[in-house]
N, C-alpha and C positions, 0 to 999 in steps of 0.2 A: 813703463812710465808713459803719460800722456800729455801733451802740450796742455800746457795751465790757461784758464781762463783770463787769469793775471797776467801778461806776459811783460809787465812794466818789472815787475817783482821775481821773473822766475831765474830760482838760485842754482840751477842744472844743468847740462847737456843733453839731449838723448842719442844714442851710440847704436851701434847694431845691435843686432838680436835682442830686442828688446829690451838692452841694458843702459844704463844713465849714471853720467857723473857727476855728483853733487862739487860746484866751485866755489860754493859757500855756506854758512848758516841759512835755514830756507824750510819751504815747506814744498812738496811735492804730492801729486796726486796721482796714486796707483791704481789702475784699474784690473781687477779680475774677474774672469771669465770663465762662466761653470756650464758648460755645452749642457743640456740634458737633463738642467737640474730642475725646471718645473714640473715636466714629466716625472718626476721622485715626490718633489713634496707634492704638488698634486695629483688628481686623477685624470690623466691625459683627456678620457671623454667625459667624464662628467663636471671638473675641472673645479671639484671642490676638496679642502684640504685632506691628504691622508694622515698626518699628523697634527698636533695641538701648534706645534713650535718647532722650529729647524735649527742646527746653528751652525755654523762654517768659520773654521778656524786656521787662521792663516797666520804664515812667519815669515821673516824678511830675515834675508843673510846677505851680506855682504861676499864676495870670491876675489882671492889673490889680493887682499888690503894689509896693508901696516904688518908683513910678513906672517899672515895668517894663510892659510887655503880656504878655510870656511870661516866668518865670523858671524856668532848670532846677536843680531839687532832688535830686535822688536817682535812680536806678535800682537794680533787680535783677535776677538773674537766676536762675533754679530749671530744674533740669535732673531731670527726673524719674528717677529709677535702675531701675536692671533686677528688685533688688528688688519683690517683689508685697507688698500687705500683706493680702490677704484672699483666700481661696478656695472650695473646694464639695466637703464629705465628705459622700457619698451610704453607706449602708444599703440592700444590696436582698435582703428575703427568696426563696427559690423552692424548688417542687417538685421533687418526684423527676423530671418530666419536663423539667426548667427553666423554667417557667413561673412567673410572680409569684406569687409566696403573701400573698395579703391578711389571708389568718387568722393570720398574727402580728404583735405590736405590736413597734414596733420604739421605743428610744429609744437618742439619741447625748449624750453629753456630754464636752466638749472643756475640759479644765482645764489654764490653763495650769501649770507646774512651775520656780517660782519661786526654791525650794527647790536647785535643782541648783547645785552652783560654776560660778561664773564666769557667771552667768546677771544681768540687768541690764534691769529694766523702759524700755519704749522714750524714754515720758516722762522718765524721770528721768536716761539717756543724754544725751537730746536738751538737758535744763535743762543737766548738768552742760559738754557739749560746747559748746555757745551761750557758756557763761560762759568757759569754758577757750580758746574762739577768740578771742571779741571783748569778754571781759569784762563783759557788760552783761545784768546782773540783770533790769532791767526787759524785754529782750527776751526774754528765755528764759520770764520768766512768761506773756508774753503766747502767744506758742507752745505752753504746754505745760499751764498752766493752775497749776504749781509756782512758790515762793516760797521762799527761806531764813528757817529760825524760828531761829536760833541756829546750830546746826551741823547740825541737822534740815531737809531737805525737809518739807514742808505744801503740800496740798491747798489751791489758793486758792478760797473758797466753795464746798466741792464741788464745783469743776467737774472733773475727772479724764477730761481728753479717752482717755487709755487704760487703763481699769478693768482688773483684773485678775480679775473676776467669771468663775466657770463658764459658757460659753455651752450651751444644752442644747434639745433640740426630741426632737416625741414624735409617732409614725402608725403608720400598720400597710402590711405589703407593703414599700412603698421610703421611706426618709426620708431628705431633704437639708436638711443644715447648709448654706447659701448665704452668711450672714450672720459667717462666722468671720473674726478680728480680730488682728492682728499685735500683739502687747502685750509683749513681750521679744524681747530676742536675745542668744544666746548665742553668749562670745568663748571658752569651752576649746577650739574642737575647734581652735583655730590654733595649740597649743601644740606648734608644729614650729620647727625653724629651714629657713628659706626666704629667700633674696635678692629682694625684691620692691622697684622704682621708686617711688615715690611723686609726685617731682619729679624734673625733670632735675637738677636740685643735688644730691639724697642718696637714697645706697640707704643702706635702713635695714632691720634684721632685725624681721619680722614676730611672731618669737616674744618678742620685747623690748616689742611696741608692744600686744599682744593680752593678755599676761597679765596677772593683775589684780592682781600681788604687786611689779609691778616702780613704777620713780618717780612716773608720770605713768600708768600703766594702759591703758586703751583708747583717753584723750582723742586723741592726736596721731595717730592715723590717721583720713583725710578721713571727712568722715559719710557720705557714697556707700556705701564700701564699709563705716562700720558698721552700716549699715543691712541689707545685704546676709547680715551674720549669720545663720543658720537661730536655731528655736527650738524650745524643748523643752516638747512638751505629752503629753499622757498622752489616748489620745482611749478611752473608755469608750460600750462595746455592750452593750444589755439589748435581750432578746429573748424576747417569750411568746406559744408558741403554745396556750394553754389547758391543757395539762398540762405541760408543763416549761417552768421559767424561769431565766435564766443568761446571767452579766455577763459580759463577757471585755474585758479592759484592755487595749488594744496602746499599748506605751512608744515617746514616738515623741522620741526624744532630739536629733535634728536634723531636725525635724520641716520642712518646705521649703513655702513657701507659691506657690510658682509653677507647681506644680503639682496637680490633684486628687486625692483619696483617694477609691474606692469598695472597698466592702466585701461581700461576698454570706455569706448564712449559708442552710444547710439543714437545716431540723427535720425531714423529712420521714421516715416511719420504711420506706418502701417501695421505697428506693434498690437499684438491681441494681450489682454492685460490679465491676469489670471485671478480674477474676484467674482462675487457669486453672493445669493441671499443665503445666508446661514443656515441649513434645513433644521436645526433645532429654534432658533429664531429666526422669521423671515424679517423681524424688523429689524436686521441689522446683516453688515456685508463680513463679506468672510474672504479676507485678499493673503494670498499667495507671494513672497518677494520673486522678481524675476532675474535670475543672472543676467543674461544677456540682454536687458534694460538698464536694469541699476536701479537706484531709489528712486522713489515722486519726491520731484518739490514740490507738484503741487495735485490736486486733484478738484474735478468738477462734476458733481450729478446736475442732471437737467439745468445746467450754469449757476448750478450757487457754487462758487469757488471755496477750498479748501485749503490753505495754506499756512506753514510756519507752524503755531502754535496749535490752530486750528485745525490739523490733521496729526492724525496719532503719530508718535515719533516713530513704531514701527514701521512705517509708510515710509519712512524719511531717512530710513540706514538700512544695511545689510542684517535682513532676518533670516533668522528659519524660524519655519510653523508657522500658523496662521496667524493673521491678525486681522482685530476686529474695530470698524464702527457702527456706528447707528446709521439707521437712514433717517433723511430730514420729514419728521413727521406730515407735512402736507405733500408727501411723495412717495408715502409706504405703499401705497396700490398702486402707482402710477408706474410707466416704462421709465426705466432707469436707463437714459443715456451716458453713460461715464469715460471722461477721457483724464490721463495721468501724464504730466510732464515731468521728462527729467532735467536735469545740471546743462542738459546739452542742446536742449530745447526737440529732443524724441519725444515723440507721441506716441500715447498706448492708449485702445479703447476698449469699450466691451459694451454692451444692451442688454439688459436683464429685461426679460415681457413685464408686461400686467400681471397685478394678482388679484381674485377674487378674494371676499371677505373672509368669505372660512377658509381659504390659505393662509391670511391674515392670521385668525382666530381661530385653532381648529377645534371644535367640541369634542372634549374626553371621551371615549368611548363608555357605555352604561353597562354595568357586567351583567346585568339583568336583560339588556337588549340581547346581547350576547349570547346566551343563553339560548334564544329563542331564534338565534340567526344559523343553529350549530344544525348539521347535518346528522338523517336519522341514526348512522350509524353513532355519530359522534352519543347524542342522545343516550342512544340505547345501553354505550360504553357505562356513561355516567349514572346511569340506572340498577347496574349491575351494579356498581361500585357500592351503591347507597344500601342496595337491599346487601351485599354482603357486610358489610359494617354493621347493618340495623340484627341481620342476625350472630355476627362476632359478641355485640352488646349483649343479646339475647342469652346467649349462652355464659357469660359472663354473671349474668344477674341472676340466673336460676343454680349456677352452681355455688354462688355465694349464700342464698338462699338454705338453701340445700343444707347446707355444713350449718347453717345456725341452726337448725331445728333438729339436728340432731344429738 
């Protein structure tokens, strides 16, 4: 047993060897310790599950009571779910040549978005769901650190096992968030209808059990799978590398904690941009996505600006293969000075020369020129060829001849 957080309320002793005696009706809160056991469920180095689901099942006995030696009291049983509740958003600055860039400060802050419909702090899930299964108040406090004031949820002594606080950390070069925290989940995105099992006695529609307008709301599907809910946080990147500095917000509305987020940004202003005149059309560019850049917001030939709607949206997200535009017709011959900005305010350039007209335009080649461009050999091949044909023919027409006149 372990000293209760309640200690106005607590109905026990604790005694030696880690034994306690209950002086009244009460609740108490036992803690167990499994030396070794994430090394089991997971992969000690790669540190991801080696099973779908764990479960650990424990019993409580009483010794030497109401003249028994052993008395059994209770069990449980906890089955960990596939659900993750914490994960690792890494930041990594780099150069133009992708190498880490230390000369920028990087900060992240992960706020969760409380705010959105249908969204339900994990804690106050768990109190309402505790009570909605097995009715009992005093268990759901003790889990969750929540009490009923009336018709209000409260905070029991400040304890708020899952704050809804900004998590935020701060370095230069790479920065990871390790320490991030599962504190909502959100039930909209089930607002489908789907035939889904629950028990072998009744299928029941998911979109009945998930929405938060209907009798009974989220309560009556298993906590396994409420738990399993995504959530919706808002993860916030500031980024300075001594002369430019700039936030960029990614909304991350089902935000999934079983797996990691990393993020790369490049302030670099030295970037060589990988685009080129099309060799099958020269009036028109032929661009490359570049990893270690990231998307253009925006781009510029000889300063006409490209942006938003006005540059192809392959320019503006993670592609592969090429992508193509036009060049701006009063600049198809001209030297093409091109520079591409990204999200971070990086710069990428390239210079495509001058073209002459007939690179511009090139005149098909005339198979009769041709002809007379071929070397003697080539000639003399195609010469042979004709006179054997001309006499294959020959001989063809004489022996069909032939048979008729006879």
């Amino acid at each position: 047993m372990i000293p209760s957080e309640f200690p106005g309320t607590v109905p026990y002793e604790v005694r030696k060897h880690g034994t306690t005696n209950f002086l009244k009706a009460g609740y108490g809160k036992i803690k167990f310790d499994y030396p070794g056991i994430l090394d089991v469920v997971l992969d000690p180095t790669l540190k991801i599950p080696r099973y779908e689901n764990s479960t650990i099942f424990n019993t409580l006995e009483s010794s030497e009571f109401a003249g028994h030696d052993v008395t059994f009291l209770t069990s449980d049983e906890y089955m960990y779910p596939e659900s993750f509740f914490h994960n690792t958003v890494s930041v990594t600055a780099v150069d133009s040549d992708g190498s880490q860039d230390n000369s920028v400060n990087i900060s992240i802050e992960m706020i969760p978005r409380e705010e959105i419909e249908g969204t339900v702090p994990i804690n106050q899930y768990v109190h309402d769901k505790v009570i909605f299964d097995i009715n009992d108040d005093g268990f759901a406090q003790i889990i969750t650190g929540l009490d009923m004031d009336g018709n209000d949820i409260v905070i029991v002594n400040d304890h708020d096992i899952y704050p809804l606080d900004n998590l935020t950390i701060e370095g230069t070069g790479k920065v990871s968030l390790e320490k991030t925290r599962r504190v909502l989940s959100s039930f909209t995105q089930y607002d489908t209808t789907i035939d889904q099992t629950f028990d072998s006695n009744e299928i029941i529609d998911i979109s009945e059990k998930y929405l938060l307008d209907t009798e009974d709301g989220i309560l009556p599907i298993p906590l396994t799978t409420g738990l399993d809910a995504l959530s919706p946080y808002t993860i916030s990147i500031t980024a300075d590398n001594g002369f430019i500095e700039t936030t960029q917000e990614f909304e991350q509305t089902w935000y999934d904690f079983s797996i990691d987020y990393n993020y790369q940004l490049n302030m670099d202003n030295d970037n060589v941009m990988k685009i080129e005149r099309d060799p099958g059309n020269m009036r028109a560019l032929k661009y490359f996505y570049d990893e270690n850049f990231g998307p253009l917001e925006s781009l510029t030939i000889n300063g006409e600006l490209f942006v938003g709607e006005d540059l192809p949206e392959c320019f503006r997200i993670t592609a592969t293969g090429a992508c193509y535009m036009s060049v701006p017709k009063d600049e198809q011959l001209e030297q093409l000075n091109i520079v591409g900005t990204n999200i971070w305010g990086g710069i990428s350039t390239e210079t495509l020369p001058v073209l002459t007209p007939e690179q511009l335009n090139p005149v098909p080649p005339n198979p009769i020129n041709s002809i007379f461009k071929l070397s003697i050999f080539g000639f003399v091949i195609i010469l042979l060829v004709m006179l054997l044909v001309t006499y294959l023919l020959y001989r063809i027409l004489r022996k069909y001849y032939t048979t008729l006149h006879e």
